[in-house]
Backbone bond lengths (Angstrom), bond angles and torsions (degrees), N, CA, C in turn:
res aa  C-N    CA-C-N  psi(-1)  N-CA   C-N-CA  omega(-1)  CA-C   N-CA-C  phi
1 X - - - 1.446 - - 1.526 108.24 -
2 X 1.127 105.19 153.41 2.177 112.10 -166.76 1.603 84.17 -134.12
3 X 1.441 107.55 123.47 1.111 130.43 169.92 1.733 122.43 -110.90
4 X 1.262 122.18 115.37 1.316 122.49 -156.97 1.437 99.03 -115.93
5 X 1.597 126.74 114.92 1.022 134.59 -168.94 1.760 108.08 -110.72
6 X 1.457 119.29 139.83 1.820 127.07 176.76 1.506 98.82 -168.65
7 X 1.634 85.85 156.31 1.537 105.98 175.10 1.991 99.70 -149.07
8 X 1.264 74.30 166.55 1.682 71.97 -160.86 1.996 104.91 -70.27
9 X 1.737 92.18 -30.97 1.852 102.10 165.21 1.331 117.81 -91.52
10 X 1.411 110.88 127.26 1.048 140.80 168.46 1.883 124.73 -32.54
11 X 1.429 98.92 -43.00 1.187 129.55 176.60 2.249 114.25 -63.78
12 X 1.386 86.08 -43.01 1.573 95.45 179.25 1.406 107.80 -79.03
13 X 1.687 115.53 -39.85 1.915 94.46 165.83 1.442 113.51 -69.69
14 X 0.748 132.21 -43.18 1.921 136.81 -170.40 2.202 96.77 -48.75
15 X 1.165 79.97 -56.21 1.433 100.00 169.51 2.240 114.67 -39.47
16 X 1.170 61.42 -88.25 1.746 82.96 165.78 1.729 129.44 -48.42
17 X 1.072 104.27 -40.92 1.791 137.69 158.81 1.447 109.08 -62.74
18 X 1.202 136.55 -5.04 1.589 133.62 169.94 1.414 79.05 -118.04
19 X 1.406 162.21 -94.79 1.427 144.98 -145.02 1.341 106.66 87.91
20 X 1.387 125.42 58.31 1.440 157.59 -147.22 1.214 117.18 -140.91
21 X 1.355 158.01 61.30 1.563 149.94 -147.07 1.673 97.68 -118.38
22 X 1.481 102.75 177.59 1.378 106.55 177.36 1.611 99.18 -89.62
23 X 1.246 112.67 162.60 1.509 106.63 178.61 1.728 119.15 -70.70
24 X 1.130 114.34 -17.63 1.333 129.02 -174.98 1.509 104.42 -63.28
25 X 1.480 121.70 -21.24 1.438 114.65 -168.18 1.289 96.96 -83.92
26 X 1.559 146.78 -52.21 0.978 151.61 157.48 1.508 102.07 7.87
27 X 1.372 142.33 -50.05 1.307 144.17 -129.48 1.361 107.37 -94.93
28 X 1.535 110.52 -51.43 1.617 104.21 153.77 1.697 131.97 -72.97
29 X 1.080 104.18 -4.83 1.637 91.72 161.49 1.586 140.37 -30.76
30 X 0.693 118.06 -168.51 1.739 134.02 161.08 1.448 93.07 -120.73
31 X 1.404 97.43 159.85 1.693 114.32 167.58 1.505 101.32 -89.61
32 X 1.319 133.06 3.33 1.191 108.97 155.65 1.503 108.73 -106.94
33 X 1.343 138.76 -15.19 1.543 133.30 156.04 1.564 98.59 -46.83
34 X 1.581 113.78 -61.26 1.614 104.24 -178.03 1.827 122.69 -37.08
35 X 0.743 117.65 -6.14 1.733 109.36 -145.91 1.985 86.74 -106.17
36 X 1.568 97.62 -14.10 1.717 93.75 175.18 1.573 111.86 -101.31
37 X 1.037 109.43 14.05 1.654 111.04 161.79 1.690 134.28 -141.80
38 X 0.831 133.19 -179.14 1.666 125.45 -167.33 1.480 100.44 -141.91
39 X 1.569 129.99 135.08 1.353 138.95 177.14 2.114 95.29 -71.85
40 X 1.250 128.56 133.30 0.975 139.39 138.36 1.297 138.26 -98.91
41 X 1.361 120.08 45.63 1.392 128.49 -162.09 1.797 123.91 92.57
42 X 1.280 112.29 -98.84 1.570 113.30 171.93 1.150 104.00 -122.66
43 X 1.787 130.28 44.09 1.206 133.63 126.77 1.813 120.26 -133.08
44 X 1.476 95.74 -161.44 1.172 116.23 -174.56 1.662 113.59 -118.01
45 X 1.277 112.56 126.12 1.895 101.04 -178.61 1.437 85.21 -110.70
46 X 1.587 106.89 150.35 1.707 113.67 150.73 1.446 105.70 -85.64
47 X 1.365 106.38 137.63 1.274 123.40 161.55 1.932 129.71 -46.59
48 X 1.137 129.48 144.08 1.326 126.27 179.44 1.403 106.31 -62.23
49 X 1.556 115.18 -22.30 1.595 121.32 178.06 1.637 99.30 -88.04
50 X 1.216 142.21 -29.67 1.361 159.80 138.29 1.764 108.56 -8.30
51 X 1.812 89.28 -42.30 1.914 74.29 -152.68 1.641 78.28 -136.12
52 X 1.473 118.21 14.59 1.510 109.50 158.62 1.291 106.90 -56.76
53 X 1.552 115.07 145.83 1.746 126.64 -176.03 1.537 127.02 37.99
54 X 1.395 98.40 44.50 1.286 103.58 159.59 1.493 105.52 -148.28
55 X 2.118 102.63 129.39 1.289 113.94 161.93 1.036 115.29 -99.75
56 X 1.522 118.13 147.98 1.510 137.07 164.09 1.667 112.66 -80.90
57 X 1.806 113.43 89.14 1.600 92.11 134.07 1.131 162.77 39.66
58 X 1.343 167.34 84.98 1.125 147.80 124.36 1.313 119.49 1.00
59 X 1.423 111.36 129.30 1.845 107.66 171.63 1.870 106.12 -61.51
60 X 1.812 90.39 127.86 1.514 76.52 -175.64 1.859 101.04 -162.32
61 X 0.905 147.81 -177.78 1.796 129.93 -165.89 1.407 69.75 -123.74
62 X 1.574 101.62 147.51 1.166 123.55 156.31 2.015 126.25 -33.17
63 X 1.658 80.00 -67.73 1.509 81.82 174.39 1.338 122.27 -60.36
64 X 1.559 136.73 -16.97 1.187 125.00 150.67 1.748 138.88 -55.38
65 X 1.048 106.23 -11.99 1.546 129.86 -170.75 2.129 93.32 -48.98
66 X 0.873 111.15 152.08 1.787 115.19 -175.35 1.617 88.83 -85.99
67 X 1.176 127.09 -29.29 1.765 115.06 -159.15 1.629 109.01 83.27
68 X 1.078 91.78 2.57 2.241 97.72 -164.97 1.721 82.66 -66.07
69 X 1.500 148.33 -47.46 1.315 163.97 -101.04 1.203 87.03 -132.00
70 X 1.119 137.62 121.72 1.328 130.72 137.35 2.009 143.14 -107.57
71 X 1.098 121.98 112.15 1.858 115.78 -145.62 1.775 89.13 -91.07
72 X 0.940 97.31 -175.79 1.992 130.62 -170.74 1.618 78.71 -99.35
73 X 1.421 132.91 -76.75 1.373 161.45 -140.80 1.556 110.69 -100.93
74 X 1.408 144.70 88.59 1.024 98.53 135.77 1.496 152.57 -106.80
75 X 1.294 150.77 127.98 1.527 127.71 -166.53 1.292 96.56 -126.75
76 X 1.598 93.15 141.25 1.250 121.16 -153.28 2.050 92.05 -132.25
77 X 0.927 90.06 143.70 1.573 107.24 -168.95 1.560 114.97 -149.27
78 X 1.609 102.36 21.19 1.392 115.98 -170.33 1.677 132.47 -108.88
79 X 1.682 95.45 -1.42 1.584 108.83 -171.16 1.702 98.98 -77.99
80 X 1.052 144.59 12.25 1.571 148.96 165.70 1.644 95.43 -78.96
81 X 1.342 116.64 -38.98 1.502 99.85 -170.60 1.641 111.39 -118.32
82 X 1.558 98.80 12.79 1.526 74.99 157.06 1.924 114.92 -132.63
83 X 1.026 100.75 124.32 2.389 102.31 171.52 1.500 91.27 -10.93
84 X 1.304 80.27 125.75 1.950 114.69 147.40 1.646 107.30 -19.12
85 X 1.125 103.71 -73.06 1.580 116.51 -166.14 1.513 99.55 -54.85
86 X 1.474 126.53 -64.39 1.642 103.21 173.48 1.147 136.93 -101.39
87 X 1.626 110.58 60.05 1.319 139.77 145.03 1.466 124.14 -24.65
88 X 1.916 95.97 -81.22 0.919 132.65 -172.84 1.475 104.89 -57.43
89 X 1.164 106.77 -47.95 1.865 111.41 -179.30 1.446 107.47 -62.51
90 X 1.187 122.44 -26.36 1.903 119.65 165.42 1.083 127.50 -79.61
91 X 1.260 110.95 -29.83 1.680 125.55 150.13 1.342 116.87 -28.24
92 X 1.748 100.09 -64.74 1.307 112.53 -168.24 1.559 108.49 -65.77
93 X 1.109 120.85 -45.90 1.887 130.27 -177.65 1.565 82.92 -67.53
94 X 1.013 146.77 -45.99 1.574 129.70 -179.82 1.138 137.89 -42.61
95 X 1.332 88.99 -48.82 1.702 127.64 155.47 1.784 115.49 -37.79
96 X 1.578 103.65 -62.68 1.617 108.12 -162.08 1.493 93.07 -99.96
97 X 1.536 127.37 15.57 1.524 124.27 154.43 1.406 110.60 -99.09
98 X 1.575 126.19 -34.90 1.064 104.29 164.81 1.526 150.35 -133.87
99 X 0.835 103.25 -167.26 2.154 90.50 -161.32 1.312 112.55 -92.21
100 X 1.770 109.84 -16.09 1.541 97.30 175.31 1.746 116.95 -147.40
101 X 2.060 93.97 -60.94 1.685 88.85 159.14 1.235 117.95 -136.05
102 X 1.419 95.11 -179.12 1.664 108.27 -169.12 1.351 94.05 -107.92
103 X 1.626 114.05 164.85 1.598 124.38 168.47 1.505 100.22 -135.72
104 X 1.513 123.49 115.63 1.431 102.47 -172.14 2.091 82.00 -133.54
105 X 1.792 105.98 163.72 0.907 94.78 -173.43 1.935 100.26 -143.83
106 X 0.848 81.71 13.71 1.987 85.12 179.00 1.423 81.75 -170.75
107 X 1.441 118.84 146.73 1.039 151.31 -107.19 1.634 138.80 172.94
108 X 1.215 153.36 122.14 1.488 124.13 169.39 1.767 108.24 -89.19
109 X 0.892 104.58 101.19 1.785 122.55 -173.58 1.697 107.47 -35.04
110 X 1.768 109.37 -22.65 1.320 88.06 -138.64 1.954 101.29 -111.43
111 X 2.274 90.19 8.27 1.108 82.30 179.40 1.743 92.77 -141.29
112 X 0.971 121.41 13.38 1.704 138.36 -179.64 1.376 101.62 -77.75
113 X 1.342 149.85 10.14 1.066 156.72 155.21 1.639 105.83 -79.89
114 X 1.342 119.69 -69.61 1.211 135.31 174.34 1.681 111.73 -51.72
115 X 1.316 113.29 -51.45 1.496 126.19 -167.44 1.548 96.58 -54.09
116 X 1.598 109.57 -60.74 1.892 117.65 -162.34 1.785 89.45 -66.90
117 X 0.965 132.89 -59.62 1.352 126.60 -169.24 1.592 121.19 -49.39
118 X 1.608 103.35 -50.94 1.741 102.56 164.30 1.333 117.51 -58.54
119 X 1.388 132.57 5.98 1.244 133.83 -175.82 1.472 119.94 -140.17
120 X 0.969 92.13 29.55 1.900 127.76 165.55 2.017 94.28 36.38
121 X 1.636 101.60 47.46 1.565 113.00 126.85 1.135 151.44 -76.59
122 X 1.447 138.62 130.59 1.027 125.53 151.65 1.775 140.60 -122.65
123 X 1.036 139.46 176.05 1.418 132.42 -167.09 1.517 110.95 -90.26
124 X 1.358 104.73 144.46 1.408 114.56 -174.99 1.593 95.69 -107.03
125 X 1.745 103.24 97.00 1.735 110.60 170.74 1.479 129.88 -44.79
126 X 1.564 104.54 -22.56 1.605 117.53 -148.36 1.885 90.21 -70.63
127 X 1.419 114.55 125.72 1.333 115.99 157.40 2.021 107.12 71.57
128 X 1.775 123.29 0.94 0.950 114.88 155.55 1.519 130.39 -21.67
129 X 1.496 110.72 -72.76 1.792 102.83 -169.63 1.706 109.28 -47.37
130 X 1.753 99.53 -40.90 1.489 100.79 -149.87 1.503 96.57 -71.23
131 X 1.870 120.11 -25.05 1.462 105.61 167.06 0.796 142.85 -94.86
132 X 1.141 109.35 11.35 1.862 138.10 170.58 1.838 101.99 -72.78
133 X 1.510 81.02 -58.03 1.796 90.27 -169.78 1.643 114.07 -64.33
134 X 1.158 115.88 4.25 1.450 119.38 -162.31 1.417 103.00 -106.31
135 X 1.565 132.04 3.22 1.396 148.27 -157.23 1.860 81.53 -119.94
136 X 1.219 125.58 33.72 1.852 103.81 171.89 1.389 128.68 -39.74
137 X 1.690 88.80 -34.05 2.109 104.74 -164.36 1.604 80.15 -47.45
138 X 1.434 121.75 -52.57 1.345 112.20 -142.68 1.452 123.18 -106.13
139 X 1.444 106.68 40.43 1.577 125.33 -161.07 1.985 87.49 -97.19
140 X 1.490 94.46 142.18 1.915 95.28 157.14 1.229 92.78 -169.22
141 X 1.560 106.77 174.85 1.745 121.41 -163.67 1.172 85.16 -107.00
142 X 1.538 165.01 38.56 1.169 143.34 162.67 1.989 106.15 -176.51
143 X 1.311 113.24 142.00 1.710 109.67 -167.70 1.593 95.08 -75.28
144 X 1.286 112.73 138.50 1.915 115.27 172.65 1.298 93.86 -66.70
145 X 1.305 107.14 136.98 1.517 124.55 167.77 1.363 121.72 -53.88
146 X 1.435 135.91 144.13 1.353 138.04 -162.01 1.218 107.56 -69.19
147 X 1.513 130.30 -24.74 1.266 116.81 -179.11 2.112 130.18 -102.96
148 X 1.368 65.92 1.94 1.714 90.63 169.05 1.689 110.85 -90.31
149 X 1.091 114.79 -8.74 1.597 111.54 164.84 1.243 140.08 -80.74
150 X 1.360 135.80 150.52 1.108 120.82 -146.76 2.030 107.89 -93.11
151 X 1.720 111.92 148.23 1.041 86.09 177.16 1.726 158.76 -39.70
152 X 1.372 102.94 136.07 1.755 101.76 -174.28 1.683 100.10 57.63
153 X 1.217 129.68 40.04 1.772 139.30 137.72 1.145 120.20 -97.33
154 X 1.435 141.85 78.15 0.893 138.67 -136.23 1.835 108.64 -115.22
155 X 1.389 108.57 21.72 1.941 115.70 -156.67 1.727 95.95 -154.31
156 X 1.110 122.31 94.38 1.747 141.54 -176.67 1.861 81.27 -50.15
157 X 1.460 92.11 112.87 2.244 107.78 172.56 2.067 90.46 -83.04
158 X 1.216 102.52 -2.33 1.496 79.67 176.47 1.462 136.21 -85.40
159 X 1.311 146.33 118.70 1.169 132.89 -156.14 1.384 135.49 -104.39
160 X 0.804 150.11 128.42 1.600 127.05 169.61 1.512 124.24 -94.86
161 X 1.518 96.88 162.49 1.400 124.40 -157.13 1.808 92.46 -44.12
162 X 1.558 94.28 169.43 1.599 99.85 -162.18 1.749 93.37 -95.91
163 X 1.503 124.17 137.92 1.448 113.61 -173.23 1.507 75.57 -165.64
164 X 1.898 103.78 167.03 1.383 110.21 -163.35 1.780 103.69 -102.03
165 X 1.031 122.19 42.19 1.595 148.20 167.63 1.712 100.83 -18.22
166 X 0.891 115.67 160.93 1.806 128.47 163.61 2.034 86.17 -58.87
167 X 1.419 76.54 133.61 1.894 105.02 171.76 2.020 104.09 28.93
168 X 1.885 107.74 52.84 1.255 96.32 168.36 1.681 119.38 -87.97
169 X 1.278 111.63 26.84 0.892 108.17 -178.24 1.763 110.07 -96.64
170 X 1.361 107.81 -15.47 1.539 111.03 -177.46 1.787 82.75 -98.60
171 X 0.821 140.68 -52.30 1.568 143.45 -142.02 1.477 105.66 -56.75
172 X 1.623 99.82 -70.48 1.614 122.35 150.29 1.424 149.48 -47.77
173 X 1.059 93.23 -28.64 1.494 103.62 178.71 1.701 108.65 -87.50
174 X 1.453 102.13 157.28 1.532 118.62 -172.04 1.410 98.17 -102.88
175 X 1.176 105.75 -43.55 1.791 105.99 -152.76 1.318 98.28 -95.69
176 X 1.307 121.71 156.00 1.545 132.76 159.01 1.792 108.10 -141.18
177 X 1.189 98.68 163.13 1.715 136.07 161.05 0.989 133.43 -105.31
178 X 1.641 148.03 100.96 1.213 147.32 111.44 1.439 107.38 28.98
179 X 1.359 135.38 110.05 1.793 118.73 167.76 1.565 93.31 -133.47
């Protein structure tokens, strides 16, 4: 498997490109995420088996990508930094990057129902709650207000509890399909 890693800052691959964490991240893992890195004191190294088949990118926004590329995978972890309104337009470049599914994990809740559907997505049910519920860091009883966010974050990472809500199947869910 070839894993192709970018961020639109420069700073987060360079970052990411040493494979260096605090040790504290370790804690939510899996014991099989564990088995690709080694504690060195008050961090975390990825393993050479860790970062076998995966290239890093150019810093670059998703929605800039040519579409020339096309992945198996894509996950996208990028709707925090870009407006509501061009959501949908990353959707669509998501779409003509990839061949089957998407993995997205923040989101604008209130129009990502509509967005995946105009773009002939759909949700992969299998194991939803349990991977919904597995995001605790990012559980709260109420959305942070828009102006309490930090600059150019433009998509509340806070989530609520997993319940069968009007359309929780786009809301909640991580995974999607191409149909």
């Amino acid at each position: 498997m070839q894993c192709f890693a970018t961020d639109k800052r420069k700073t987060f691959i360079q970052y990411a490109c040493q494979g260096r964490y605090p040790v504290d991240v370790i804690d939510s893992c899996s014991e099989g995420e564990k088995r690709f890195s080694r504690s060195t004191g008050d961090k975390v190294e990825i393993t050479d088996e860790g970062f076998k088949g995966v290239s890093f990118l150019p810093a670059t926004e998703f929605a800039m990508l040519s579409g020339a590329q096309c992945f198996d995978v894509v996950v996208l972890n990028a709707f925090v930094d870009v407006p509501r309104e061009t959501q949908s337009a990353v959707i669509e470049k998501t779409r003509k990057c990839s061949s089957q599914w998407f993995v997205t994990t923040d989101f604008h809740q209130k129009t990502i129902t509509d967005d995946l559907k105009r773009h002939f997505y759909q949700p992969i049910l299998t194991n939803i709650e349990e991977i919904h519920s597995s995001r605790s860091d990012r559980f709260s009883h109420k959305p942070v207000p828009p102006d309490s966010l930090p600059p150019n974050i433009f998509a509340d990472r806070a989530l609520q509890r997993f319940s069968r809500i009007k359309d929780y199947e786009y809301r909640y869910c991580a995974l999607f399909t191409h149909i």
